[in-house]
C-alpha positions in Angstrom: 54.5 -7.3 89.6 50.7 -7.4 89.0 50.8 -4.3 87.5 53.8 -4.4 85.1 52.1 -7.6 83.5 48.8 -5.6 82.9 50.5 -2.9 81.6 52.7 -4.9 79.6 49.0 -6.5 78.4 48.0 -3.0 77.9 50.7 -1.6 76.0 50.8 -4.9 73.4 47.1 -4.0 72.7 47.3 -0.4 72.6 50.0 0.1 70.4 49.1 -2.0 67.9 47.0 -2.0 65.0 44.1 -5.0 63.6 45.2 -6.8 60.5 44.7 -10.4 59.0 46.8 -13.0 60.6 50.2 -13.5 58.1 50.9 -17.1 57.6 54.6 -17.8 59.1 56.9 -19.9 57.5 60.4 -21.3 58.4 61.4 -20.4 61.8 59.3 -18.6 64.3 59.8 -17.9 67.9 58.5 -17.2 71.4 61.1 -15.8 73.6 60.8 -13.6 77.4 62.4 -12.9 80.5 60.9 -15.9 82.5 59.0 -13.3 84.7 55.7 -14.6 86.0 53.5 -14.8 89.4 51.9 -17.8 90.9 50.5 -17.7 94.4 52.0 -21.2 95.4 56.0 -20.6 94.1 55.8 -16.6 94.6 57.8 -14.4 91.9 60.0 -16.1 89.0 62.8 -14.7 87.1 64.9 -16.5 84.5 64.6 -17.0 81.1 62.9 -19.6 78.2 62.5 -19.4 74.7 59.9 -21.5 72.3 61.8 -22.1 68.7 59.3 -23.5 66.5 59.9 -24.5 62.3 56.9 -24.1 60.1 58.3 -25.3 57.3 56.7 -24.1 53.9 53.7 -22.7 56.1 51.3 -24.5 54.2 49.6 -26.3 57.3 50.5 -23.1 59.7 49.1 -22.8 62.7 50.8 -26.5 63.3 54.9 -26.5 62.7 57.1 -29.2 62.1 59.3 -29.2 64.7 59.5 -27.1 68.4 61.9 -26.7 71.0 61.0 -25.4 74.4 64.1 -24.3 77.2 63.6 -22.9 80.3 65.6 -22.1 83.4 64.3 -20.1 86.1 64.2 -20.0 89.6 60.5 -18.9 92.3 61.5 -17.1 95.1 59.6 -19.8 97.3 62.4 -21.8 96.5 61.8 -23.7 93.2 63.6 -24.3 90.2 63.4 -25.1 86.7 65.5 -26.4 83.9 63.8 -28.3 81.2 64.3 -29.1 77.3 61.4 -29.8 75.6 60.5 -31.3 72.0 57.6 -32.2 70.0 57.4 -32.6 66.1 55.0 -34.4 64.1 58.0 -34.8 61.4 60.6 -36.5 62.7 59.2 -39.9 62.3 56.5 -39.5 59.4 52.7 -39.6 60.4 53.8 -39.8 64.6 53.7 -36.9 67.5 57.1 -37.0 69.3 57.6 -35.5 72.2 60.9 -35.1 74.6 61.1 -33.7 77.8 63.8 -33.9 80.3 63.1 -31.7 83.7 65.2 -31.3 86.4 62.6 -29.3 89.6 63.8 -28.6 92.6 61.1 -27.2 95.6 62.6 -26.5 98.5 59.2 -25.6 99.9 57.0 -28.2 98.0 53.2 -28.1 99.9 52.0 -31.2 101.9 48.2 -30.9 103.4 47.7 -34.4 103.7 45.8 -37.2 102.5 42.0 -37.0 101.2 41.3 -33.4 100.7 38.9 -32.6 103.5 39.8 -35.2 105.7 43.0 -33.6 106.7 42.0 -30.3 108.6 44.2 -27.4 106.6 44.6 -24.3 109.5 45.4 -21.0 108.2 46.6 -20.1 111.3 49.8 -22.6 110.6 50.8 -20.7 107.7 51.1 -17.2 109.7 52.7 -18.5 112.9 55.7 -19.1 114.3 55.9 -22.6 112.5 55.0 -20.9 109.0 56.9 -24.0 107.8 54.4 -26.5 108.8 52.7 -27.5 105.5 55.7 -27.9 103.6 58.7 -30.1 103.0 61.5 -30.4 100.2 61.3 -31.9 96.8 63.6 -32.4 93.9 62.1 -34.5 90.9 63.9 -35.4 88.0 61.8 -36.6 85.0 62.9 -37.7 81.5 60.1 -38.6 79.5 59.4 -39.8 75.9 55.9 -40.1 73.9 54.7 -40.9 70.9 51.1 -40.7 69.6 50.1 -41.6 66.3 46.8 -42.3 64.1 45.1 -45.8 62.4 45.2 -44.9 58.8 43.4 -41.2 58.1 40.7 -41.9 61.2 40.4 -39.7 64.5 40.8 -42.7 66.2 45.0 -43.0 67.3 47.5 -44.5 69.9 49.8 -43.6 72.2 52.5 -44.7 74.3 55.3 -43.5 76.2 58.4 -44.0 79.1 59.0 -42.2 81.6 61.1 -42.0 84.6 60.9 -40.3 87.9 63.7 -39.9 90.5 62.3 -37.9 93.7 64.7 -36.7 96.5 62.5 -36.0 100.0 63.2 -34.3 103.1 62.5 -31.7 105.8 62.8 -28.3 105.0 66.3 -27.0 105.0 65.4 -23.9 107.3 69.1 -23.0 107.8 70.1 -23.0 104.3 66.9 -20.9 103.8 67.4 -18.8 106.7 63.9 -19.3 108.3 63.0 -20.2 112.0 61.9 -23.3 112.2 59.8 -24.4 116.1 57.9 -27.5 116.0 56.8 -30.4 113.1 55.9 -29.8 110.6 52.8 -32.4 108.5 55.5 -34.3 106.8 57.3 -35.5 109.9 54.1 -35.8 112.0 53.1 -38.2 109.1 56.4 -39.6 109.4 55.7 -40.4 113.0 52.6 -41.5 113.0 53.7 -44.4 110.0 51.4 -43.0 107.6 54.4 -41.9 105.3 56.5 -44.9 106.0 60.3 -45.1 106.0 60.9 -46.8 102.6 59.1 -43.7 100.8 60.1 -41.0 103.0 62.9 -39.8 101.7 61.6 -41.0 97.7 62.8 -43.3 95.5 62.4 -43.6 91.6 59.7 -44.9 89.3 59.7 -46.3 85.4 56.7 -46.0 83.8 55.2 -47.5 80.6 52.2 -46.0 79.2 49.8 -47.1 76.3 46.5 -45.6 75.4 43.8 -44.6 72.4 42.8 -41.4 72.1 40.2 -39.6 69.7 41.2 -36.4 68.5 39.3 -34.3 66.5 40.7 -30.6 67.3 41.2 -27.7 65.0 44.3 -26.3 66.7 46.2 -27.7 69.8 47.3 -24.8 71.4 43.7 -22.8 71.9 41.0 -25.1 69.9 38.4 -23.2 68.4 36.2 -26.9 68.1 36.3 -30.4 68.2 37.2 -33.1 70.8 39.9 -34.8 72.6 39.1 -37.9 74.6 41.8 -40.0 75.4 42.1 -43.5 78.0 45.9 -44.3 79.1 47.2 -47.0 81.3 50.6 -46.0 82.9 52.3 -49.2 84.8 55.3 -48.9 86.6 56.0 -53.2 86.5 57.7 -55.0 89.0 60.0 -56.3 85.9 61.3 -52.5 85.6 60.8 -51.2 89.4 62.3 -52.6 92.9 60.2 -51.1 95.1 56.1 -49.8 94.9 55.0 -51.7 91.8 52.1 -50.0 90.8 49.4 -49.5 87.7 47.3 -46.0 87.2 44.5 -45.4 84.8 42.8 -41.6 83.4 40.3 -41.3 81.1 40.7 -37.7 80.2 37.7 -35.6 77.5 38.0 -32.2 76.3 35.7 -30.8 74.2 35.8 -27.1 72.7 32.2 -25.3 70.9 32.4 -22.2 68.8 29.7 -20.0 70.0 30.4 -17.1 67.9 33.5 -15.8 65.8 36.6 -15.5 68.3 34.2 -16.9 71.2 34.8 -20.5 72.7 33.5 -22.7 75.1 35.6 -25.4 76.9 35.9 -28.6 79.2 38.1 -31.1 80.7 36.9 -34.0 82.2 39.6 -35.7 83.9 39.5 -39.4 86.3 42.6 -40.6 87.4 42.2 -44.3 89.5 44.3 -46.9 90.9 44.1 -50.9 89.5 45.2 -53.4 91.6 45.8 -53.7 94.9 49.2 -52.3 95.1 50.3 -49.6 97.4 51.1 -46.5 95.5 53.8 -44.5 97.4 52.7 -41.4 98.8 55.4 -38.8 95.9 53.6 -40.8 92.9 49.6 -39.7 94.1 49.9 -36.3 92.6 50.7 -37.1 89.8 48.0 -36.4 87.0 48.6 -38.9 84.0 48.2 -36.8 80.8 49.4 -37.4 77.0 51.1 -33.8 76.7 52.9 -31.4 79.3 51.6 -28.2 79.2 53.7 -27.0 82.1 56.6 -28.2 84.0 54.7 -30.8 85.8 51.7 -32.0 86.3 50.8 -32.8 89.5 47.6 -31.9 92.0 45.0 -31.5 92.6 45.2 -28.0 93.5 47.2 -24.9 91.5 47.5 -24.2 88.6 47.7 -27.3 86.3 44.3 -28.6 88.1 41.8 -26.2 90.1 42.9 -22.5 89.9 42.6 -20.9 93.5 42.7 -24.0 95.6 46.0 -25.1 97.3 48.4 -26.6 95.4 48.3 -30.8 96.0 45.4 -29.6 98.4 43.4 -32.6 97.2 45.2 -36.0 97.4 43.5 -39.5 96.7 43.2 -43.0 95.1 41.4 -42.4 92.7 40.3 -38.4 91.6 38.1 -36.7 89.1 38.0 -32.9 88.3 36.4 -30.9 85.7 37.2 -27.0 84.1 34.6 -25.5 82.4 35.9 -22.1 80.9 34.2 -19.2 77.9 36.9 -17.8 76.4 36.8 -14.8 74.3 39.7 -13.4 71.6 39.0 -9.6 71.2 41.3 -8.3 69.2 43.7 -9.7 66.9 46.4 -7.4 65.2 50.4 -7.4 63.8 53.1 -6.2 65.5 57.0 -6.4 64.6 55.1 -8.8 61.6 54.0 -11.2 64.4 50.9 -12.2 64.3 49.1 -11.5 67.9 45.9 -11.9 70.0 44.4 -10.5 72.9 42.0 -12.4 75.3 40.1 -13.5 78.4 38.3 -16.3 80.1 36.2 -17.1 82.6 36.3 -20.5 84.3 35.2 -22.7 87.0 37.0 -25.3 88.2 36.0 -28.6 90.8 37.2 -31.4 91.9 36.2 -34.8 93.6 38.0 -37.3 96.0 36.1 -41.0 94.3 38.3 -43.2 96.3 40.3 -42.4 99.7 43.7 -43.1 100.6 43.9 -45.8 103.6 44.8 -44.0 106.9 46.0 -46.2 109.5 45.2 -44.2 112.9 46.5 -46.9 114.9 50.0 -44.6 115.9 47.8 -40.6 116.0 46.7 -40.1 119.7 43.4 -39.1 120.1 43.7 -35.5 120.3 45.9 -35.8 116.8 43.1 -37.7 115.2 40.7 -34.6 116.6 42.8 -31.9 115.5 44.6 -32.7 112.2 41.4 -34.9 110.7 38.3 -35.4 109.8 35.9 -38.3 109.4 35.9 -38.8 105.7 32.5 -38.2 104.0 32.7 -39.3 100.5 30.5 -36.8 97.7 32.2 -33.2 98.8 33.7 -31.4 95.7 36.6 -28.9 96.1 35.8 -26.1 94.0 36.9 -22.5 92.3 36.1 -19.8 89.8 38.1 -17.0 88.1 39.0 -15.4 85.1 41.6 -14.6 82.7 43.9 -12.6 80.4 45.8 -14.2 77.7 48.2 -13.2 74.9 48.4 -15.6 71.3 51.6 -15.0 69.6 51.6 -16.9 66.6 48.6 -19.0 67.9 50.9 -21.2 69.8 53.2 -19.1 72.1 50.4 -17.8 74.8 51.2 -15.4 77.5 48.3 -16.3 80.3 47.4 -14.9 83.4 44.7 -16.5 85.3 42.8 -15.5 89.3 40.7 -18.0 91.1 38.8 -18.2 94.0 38.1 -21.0 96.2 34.7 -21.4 97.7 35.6 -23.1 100.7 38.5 -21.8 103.3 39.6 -25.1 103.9 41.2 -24.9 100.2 42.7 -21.6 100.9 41.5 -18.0 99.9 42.7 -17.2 96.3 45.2 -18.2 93.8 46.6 -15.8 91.0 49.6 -17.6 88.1 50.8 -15.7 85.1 52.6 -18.2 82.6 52.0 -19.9 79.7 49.5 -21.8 77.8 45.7 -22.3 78.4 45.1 -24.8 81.0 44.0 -27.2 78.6 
């Protein structure tokens, strides 16, 4: 699979020759075989298609309206059907964006609470119980923003709705036709009241979001300069949820530099903390907070949409913070089938910090639990990975990426590698 994306890579490249990017007007599309790699789901197969509408052209590489559809299916037992749109026409002067998900993982990853204070054992994962880091998952998520601006100032607004229904259980080992011999994390957690029974098998959550944001970006899809800072409060009120009332806030920066012509440096800040005092059930703590879906979800820290390389939902806590730093580097730009296309790479590091711990009540784990599945918490250790890259611009907006990383620590795994779309940020 590796090799037929490189060659595919290759063969775009080769066969093509340099020319000046054509302005597109009307329609313009994005459409493949839904055919992509990612170390956490395995191998996908399916289909999507991006249909976007440019209009007159006049403000290409921005378009009026898109219209994202995906379904697709991992062979680790994950699957995908989602609608998205986003048009900064439909209501005059304001970003709207749709997207209804429906994700099923019948293997989702569980390592625990607070990063390294929950041991992660390789070993688990190649013996008999191969099962025990994982449980089931289906989310379904319809969500609606809207971002705007005050007048012609960088300075805007944004709020949103969204709703969350999660569906949790064991794995289904029969239906899957594994072997299944002991517990797995999930029920130990289970057992030991740490996951307790009015979350354990999920629930749903409405959320209200409102936020500023500062936005000063040349391009959304690969930003050759500018910034993007942006502070959101997401609440899901007691008015509006039965169960788990809760309130989340992330103060999120990007910033892009143009070092030379085609070459780019970017970074993401990103903290993401708790307010009050109310518990937050364990299915909502991954959950990243972020004005715009890239990908499917959102949802770490770990994999793909966080820190590259490190376990997916590896690092879990209260509140988080983690940070990419990436060069990125267009090489060649050229026409092909009069579609305007780019080749590139970067190279990134990626890190992550647990600022606030989830409360672990040992008063149910027998000593030799506590001794074998945790560690004392020791606040100040970041979780960390590099890589690199290989992407693909089609019409600027439609990007073809394939990304490797590394972690430096075994206890976050060995090495991650996702083809799919979009830069991570």
């Amino acid at each position: 699979m590796k090799k037929s994306i490189l060659v595919f890579f290759l063969f775009i490249t080769l066969t093509s020759v340099p020319a000046e990017e054509q302005l597109k007007k009307g329609f313009g599309f994005g459409a493949l075989p839904a055919i992509s790699y990612d170390s956490d789901l395995g191998f996908q197969y399916g289909a999507l298609v991006n249909l976007y509408l440019y209009g007159d052209g006049s403000h290409f590489p921005k378009y009026d309206h898109s219209i994202y559809l995906e379904l697709s299916t991992y062979t680790k037992g994950t699957t995908i059907a989602r609608f998205r749109y986003d048009s900064e026409r439909l209501i005059p002067t304001v970003r709207s964006t749709v997207d209804i998900s429906y994700v099923t993982d019948q293997m989702s990853d569980f390592y625990g609470f607070n990063g390294y204070q929950s041991v992660y054992d390789p070993a688990q994962v190649t013996n008999s119980n191969h099962l025990f880091y994982k449980y089931e998952k289906d989310m379904f998520r319809a969500k609606a923003d809207f971002q705007g601006y005050f007048g012609d100032s960088k300075l805007g607004w944004e709020a949103g709705y969204t709703f969350y229904h999660f569906k949790l259980d064991t794995v289904n080992n029969t239906r899957l036709g594994i072997t299944k011999t002991g517990e797995t994390l999930f029920e130990k957690y289970k057992n030991w009241g740490l996951i307790i029974p009015s979350e354990a098998g999920g629930g749903s959550i409405n959320y209200l979001k409102i936020g500023l944001k500062y936005d000063t970006r040349d391009q959304l899809a690969c930003p050759m300069k500018g910034i993007f800072t942006e502070a959101v409060i997401q609440t899901a009120p007691k008015l509006l949820n039965e169960t788990f009332p809760h309130t989340k806030l992330a103060i999120i920066h990007r910033q892009y530099f143009t070092l030379l012509k085609d070459l780019s440096f970017a970074y993401r800040l990103d903290y993401q903390m708790s307010l009050g005092n109310n518990p937050v059930p364990f299915y909502a703590q991954p959950l990243l907070i972020t004005s715009y879906l890239i990908a499917a979800t959102s949802q770490g820290m770990g994999g793909k949409s966080s820190m590259r390389g490190i376990l997916r939902n590896r690092v879990i806590g209260d509140n988080v913070g983690f940070g990419n730093f990436e060069f990125r580097y267009k090489f060649i730009r050229f026409k092909l089938f009069n579609q305007n296309f780019y080749t590139g790479t970067n190279v990134f590091f990626d890190t992550g910090i647990i600022l606030k711990p989830i409360d672990i009540n040992f008063a149910n784990v027998s000593p030799v639990d506590k001794s074998t599945y945790f560690n004392d918490y020791s606040a100040g250790k970041f979780h960390s990975s590099a890589g690199l890259g290989l992407k693909i611009g089609w019409n600027e907006n439609f990007i073809i990426s394939a990304d490797f990383g590394k972690a430096f620590d075994k206890q976050d795994g060995n090495t991650g590698f996702y083809i799919g779309l979009n830069y991570l940020f």
